[in-house]
N, CA, C and O atoms as a DFTB+ gen file, in Angstrom:
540 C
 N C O
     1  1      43.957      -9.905      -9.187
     2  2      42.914     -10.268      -8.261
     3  2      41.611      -9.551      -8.646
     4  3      41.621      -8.404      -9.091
     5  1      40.469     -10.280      -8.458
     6  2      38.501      -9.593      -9.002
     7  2      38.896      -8.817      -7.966
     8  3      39.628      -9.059      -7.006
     9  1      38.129      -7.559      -8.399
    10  2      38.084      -6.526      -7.733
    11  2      35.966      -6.860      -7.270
    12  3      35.084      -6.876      -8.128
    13  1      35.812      -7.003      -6.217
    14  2      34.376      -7.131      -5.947
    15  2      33.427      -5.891      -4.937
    16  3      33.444      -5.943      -3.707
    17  1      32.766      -4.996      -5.593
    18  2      31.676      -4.430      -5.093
    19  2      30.169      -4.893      -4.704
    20  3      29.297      -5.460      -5.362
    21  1      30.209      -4.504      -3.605
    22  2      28.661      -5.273      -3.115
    23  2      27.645      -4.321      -3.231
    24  3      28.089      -3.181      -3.369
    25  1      26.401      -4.413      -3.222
    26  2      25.474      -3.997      -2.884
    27  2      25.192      -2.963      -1.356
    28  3      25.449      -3.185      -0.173
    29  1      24.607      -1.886      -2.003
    30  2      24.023      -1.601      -0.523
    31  2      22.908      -1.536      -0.799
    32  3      22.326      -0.813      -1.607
    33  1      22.361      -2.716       0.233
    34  2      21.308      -2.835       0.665
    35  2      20.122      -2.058       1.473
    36  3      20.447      -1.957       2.656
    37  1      18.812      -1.461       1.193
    38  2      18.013      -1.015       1.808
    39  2      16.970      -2.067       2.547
    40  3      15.815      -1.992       2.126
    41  1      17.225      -3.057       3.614
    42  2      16.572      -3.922       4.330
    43  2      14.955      -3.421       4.228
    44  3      14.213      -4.361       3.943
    45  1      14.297      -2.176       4.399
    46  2      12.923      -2.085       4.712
    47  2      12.581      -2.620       3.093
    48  3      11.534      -3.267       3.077
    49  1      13.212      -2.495       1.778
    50  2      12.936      -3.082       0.776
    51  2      13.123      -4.586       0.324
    52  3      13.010      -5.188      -0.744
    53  1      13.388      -4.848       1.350
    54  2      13.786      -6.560       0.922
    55  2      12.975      -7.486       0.369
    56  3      13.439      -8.419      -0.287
    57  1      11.501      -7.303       0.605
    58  2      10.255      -8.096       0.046
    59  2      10.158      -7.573      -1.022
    60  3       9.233      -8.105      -1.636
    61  1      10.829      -6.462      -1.827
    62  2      10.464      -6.422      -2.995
    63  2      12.028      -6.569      -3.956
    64  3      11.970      -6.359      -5.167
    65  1      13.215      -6.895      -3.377
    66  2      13.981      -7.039      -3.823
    67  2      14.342      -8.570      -4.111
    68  3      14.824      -8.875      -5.202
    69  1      14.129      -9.431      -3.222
    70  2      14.417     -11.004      -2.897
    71  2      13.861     -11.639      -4.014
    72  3      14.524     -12.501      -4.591
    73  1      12.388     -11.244      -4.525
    74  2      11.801     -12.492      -5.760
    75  2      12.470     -12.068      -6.780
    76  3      12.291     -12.891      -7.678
    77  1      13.092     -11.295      -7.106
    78  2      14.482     -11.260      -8.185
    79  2      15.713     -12.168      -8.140
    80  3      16.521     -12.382      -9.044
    81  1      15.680     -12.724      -6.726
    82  2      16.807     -13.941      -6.262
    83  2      18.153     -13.222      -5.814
    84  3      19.211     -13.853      -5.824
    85  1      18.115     -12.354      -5.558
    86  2      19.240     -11.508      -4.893
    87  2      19.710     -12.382      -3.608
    88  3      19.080     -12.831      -2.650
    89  1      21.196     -12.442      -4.015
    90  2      21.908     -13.299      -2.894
    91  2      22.849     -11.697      -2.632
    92  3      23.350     -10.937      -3.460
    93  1      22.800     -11.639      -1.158
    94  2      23.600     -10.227      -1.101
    95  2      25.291     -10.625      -0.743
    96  3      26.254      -9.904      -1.006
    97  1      25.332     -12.157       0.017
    98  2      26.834     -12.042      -0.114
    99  2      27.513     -12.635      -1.558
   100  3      28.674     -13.043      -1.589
   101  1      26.878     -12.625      -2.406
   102  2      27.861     -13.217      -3.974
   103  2      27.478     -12.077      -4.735
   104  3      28.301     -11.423      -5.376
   105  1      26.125     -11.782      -4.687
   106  2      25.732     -10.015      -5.896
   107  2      26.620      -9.651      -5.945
   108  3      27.617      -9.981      -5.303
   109  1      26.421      -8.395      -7.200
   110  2      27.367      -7.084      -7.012
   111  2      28.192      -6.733      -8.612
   112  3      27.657      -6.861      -9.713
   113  1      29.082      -6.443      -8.447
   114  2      30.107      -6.100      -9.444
   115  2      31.223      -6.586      -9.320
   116  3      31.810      -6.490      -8.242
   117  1      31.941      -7.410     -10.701
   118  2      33.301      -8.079     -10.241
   119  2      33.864      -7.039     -11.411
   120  3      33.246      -6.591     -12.377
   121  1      34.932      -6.857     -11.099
   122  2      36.241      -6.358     -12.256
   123  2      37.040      -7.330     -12.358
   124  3      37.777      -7.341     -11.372
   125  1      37.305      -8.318     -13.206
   126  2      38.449      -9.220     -13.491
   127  2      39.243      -9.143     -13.376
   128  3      39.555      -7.958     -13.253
   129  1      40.288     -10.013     -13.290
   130  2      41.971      -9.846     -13.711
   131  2      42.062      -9.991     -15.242
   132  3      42.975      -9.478     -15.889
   133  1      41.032     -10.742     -15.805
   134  2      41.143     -10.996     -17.472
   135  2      40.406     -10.029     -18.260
   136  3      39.893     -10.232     -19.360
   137  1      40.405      -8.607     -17.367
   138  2      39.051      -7.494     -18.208
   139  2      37.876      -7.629     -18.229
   140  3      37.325      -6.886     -19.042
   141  1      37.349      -8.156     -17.773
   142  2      35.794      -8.381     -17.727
   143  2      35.257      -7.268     -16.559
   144  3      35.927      -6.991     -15.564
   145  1      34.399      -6.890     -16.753
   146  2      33.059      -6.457     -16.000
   147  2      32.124      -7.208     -15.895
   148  3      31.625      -7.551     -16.967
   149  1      31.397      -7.861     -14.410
   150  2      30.499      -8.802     -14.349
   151  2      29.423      -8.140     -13.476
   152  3      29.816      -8.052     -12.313
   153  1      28.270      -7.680     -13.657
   154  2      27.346      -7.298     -12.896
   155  2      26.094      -8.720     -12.410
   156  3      25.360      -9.132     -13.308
   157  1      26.004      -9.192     -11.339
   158  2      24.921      -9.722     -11.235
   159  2      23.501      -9.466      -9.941
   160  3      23.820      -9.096      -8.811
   161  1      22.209      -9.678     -10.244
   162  2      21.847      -9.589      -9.222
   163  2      20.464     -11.094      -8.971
   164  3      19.359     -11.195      -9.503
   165  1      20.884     -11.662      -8.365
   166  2      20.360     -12.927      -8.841
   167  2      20.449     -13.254      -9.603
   168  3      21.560     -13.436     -10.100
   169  1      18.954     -13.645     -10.406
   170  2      18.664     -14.156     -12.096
   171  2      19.457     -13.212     -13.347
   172  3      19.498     -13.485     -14.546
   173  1      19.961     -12.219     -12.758
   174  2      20.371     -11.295     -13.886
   175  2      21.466     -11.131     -13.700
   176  3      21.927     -10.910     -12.581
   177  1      22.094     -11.197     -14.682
   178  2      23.504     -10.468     -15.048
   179  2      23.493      -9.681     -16.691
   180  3      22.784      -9.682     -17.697
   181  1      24.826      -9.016     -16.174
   182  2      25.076      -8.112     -17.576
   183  2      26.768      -8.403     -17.143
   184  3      27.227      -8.321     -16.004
   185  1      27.687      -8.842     -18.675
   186  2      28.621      -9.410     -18.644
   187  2      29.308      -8.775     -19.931
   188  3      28.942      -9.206     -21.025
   189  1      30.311      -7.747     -19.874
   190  2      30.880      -7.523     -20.877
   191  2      32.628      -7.262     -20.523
   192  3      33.171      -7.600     -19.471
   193  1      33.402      -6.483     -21.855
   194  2      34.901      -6.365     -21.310
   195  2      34.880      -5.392     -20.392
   196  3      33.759      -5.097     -19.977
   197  1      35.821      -4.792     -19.940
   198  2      36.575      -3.201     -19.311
   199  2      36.598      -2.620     -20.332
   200  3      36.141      -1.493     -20.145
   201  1      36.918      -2.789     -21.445
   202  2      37.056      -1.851     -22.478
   203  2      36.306      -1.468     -23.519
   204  3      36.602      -0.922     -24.581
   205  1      34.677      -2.055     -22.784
   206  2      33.785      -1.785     -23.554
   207  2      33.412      -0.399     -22.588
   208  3      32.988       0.559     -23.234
   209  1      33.504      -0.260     -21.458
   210  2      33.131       0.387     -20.356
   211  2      33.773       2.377     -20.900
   212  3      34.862       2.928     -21.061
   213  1      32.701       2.671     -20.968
   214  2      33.015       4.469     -21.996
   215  2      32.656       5.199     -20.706
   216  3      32.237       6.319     -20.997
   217  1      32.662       5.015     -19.566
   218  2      32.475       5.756     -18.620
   219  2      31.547       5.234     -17.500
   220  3      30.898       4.192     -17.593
   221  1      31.547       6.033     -16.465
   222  2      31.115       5.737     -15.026
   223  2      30.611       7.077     -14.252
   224  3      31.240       8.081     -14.586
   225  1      29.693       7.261     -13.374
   226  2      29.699       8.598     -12.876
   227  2      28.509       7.889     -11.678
   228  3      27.869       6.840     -11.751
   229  1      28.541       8.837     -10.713
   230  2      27.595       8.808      -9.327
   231  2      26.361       9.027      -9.661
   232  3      26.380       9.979     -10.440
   233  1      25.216       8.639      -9.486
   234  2      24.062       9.656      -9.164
   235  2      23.758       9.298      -7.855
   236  3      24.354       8.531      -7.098
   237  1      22.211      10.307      -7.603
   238  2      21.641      10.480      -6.326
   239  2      20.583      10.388      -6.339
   240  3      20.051      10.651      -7.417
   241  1      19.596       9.931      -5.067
   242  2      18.560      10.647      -4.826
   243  2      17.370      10.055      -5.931
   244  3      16.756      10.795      -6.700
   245  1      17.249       9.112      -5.874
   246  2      16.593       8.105      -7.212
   247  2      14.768       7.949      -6.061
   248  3      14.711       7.968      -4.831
   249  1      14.020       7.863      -6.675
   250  2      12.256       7.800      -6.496
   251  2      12.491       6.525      -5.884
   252  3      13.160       5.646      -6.426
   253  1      11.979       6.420      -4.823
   254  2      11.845       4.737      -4.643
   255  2      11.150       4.154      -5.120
   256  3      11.447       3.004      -4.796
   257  1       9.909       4.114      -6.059
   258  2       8.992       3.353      -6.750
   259  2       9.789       2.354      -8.083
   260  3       9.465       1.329      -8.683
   261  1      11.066       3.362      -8.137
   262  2      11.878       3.324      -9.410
   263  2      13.236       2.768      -9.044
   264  3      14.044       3.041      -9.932
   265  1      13.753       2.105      -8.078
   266  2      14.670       1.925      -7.338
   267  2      15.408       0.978      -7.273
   268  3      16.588       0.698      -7.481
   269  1      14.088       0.321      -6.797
   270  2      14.416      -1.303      -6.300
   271  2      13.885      -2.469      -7.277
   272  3      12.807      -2.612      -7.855
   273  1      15.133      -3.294      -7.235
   274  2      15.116      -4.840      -8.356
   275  2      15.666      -4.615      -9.422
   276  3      16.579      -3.790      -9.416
   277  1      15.294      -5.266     -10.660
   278  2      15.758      -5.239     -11.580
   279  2      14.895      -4.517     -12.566
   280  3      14.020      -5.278     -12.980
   281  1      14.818      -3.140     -13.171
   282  2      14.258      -3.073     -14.194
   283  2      14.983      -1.782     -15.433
   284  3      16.069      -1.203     -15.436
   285  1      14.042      -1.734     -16.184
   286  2      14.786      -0.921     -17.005
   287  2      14.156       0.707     -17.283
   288  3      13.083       1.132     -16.856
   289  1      14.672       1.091     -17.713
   290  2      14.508       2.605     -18.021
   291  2      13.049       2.605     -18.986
   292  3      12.691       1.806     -19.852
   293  1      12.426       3.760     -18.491
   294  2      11.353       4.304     -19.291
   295  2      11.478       5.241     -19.702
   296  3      10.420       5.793     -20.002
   297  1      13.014       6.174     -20.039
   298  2      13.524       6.862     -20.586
   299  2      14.344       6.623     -21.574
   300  3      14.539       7.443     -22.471
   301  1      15.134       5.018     -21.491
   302  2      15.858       5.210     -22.663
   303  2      15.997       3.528     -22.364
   304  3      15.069       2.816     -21.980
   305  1      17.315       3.109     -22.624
   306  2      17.304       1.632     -23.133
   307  2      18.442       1.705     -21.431
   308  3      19.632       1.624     -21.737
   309  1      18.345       1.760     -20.765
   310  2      19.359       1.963     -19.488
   311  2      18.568       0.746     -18.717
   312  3      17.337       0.729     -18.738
   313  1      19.424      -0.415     -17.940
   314  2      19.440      -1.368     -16.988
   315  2      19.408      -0.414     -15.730
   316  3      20.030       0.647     -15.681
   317  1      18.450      -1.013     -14.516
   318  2      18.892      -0.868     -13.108
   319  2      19.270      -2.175     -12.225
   320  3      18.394      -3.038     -12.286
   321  1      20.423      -2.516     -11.393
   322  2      20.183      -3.471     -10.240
   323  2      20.431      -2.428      -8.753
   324  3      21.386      -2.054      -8.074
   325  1      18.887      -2.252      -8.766
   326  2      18.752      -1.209      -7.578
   327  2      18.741      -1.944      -6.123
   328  3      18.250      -3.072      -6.097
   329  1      19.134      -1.515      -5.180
   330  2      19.162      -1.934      -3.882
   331  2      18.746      -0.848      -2.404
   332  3      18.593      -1.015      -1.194
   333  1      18.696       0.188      -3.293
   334  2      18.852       1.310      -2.132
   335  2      17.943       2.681      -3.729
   336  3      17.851       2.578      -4.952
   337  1      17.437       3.912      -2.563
   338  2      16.950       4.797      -3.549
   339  2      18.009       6.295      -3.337
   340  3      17.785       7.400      -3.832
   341  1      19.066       5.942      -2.540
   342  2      20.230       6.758      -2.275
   343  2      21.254       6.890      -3.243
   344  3      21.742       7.961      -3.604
   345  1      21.506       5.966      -3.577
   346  2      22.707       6.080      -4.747
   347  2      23.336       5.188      -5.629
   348  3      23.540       3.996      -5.399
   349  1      23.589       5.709      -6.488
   350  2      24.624       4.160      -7.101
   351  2      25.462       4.527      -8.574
   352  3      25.071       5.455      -9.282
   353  1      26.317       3.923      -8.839
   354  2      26.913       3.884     -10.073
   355  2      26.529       3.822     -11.815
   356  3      26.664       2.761     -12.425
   357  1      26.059       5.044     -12.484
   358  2      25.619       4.379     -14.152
   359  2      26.755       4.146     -14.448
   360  3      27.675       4.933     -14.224
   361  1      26.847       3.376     -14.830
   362  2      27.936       2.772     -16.011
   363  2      27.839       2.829     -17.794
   364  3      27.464       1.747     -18.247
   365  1      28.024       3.551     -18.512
   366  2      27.855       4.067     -19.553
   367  2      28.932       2.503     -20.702
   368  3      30.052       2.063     -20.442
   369  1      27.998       2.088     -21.877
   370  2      28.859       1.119     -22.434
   371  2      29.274       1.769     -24.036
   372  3      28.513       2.578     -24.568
   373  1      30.197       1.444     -24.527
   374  2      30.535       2.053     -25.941
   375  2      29.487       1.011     -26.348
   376  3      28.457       1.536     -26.774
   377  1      29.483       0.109     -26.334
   378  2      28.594      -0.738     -27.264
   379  2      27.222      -1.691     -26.627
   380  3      27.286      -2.630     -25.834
   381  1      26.702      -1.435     -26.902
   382  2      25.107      -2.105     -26.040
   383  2      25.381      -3.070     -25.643
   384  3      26.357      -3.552     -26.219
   385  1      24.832      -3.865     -24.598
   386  2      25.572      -4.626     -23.748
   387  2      23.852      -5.986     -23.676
   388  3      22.736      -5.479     -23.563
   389  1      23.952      -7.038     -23.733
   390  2      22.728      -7.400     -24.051
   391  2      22.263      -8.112     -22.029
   392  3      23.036      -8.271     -21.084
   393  1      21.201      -8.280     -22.087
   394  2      20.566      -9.142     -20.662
   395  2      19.407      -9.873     -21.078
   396  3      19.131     -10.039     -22.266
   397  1      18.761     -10.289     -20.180
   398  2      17.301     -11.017     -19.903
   399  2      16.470     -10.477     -20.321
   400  3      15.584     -11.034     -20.969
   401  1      16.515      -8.907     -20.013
   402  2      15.347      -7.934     -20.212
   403  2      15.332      -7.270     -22.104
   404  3      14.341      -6.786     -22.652
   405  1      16.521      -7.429     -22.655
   406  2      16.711      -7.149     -23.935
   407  2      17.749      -7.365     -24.497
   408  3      18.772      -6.706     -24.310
   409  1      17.607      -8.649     -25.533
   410  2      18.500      -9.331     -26.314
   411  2      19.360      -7.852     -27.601
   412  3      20.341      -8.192     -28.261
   413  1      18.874      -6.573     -27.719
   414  2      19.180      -5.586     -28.409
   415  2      20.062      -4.429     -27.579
   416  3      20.634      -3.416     -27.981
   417  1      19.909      -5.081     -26.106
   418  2      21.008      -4.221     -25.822
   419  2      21.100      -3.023     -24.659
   420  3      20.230      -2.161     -24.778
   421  1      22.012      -2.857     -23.579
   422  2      21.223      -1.609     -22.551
   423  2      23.066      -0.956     -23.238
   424  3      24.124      -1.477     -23.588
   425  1      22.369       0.741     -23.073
   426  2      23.767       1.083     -23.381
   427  2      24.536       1.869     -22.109
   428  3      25.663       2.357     -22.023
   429  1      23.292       1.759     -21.052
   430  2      23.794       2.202     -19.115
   431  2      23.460       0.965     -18.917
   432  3      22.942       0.121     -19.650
   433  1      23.931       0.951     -17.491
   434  2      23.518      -0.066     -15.957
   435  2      23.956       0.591     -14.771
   436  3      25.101       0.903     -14.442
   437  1      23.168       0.711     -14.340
   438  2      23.099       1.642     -12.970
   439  2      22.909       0.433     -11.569
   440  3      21.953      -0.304     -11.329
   441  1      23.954       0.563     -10.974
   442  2      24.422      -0.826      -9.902
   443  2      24.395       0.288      -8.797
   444  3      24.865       1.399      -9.045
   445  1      23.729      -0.073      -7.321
   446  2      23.487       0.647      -6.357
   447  2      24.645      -0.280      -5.534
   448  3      24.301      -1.208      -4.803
   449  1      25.853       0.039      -5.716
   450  2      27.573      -0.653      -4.612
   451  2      27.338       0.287      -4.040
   452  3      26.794       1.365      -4.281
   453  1      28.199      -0.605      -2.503
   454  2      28.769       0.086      -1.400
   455  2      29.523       1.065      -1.857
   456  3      29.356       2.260      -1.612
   457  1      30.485       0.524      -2.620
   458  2      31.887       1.755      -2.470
   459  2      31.547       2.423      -4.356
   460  3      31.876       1.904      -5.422
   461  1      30.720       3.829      -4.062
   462  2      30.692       4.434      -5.261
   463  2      31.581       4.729      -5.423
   464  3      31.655       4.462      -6.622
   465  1      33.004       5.360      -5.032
   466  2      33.863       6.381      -5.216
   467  2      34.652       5.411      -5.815
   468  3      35.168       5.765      -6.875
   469  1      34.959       3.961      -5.323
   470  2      35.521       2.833      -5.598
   471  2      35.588       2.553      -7.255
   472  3      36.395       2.730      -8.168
   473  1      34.084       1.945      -7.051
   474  2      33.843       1.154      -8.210
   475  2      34.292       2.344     -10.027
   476  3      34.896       2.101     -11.071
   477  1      33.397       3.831      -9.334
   478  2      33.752       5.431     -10.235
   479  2      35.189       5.077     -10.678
   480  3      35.419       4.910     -11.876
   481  1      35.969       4.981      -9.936
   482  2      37.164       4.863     -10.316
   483  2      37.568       4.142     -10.867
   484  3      37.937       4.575     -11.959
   485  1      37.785       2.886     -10.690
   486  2      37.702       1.743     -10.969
   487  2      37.846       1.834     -12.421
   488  3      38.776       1.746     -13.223
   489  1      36.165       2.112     -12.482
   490  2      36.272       2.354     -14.390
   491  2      36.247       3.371     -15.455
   492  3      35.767       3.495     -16.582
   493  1      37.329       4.389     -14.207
   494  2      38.222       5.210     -15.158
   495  2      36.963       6.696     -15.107
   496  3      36.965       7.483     -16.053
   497  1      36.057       6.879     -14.012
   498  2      34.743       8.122     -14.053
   499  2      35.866       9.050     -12.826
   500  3      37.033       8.898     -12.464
   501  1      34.792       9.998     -12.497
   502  2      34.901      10.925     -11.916
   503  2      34.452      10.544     -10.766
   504  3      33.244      10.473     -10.993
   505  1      34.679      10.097      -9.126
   506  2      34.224       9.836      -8.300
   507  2      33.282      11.339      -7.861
   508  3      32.163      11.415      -7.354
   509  1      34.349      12.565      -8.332
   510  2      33.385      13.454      -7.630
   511  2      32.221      14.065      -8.250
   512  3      31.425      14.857      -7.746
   513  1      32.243      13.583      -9.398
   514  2      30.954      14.027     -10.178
   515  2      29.625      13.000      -9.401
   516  3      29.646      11.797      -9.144
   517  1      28.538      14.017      -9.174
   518  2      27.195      13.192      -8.620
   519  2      26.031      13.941      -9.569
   520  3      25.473      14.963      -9.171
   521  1      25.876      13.632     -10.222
   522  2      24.884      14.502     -10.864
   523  2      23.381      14.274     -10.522
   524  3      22.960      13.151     -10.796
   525  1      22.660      15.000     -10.066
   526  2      21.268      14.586      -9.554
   527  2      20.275      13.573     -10.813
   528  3      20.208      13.490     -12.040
   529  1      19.581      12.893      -9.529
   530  2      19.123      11.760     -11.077
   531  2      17.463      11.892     -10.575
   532  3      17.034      11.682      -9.440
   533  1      16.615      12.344     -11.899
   534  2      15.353      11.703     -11.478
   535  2      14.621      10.273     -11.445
   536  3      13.525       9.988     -10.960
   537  1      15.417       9.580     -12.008
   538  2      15.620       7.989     -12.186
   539  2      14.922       7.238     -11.227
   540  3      14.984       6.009     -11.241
């Protein structure tokens, strides 16, 4: 059975989350029954195996300017589908993982789910690791 994580949503951000096409009851993160990892948030997805997946861990405490929608790192080649500036899941890939935003590849994606401790697990991280993020 897909294992499905949703979004948590920060409602006072919604006008800047929605023209990305964010549907909040289908978004989110699927885990397959056939190995797949499926991240989408509207127009975007990032779609690779489970066993491309080299790790998972919590962060916190993210800038809200830097938060919300879809964008990418100005630190490194890292995806966000932000929803909230509280928390969410990086997902670390052995092998660059390609999207919309770059046909060369993100080698994080940082998904703001309900159930961090969940999803951490899920793909094999440390639920209790949170490491502070300036992100």
């Amino acid at each position: 059975m897909t294992r499905q994580f949703r979004y948590a949503v920060d409602n006072r951000y919604l006008p800047v989350i929605l023209p990305f096409g964010l549907r909040r009851r289908r978004d989110g993160v699927a885990l397959g029954d056939d190995g797949s990892f499926v991240a989408t948030f509207g127009f975007f997805s990032v779609t690779t195996s489970l066993g491309n997946i080299a790790g998972a861990h919590i962060t916190r405490n993210y800038r809200w300017w830097t938060a919300f929608g879809v964008r990418m790192s100005m630190a490194d080649d890292g995806l966000t589908f932000g929803t909230n500036c509280r928390a969410g899941v990086c997902v670390h890939f052995a092998e660059k993982v390609p999207s919309r935003l770059s046909r060369s590849g993100h080698s994080a994606l940082t998904v703001t789910v309900e159930d961090l401790e969940g999803l951490t697990t899920a793909l094999g991280g440390d639920p209790g690791e949170a490491p502070a993020s300036s992100g």
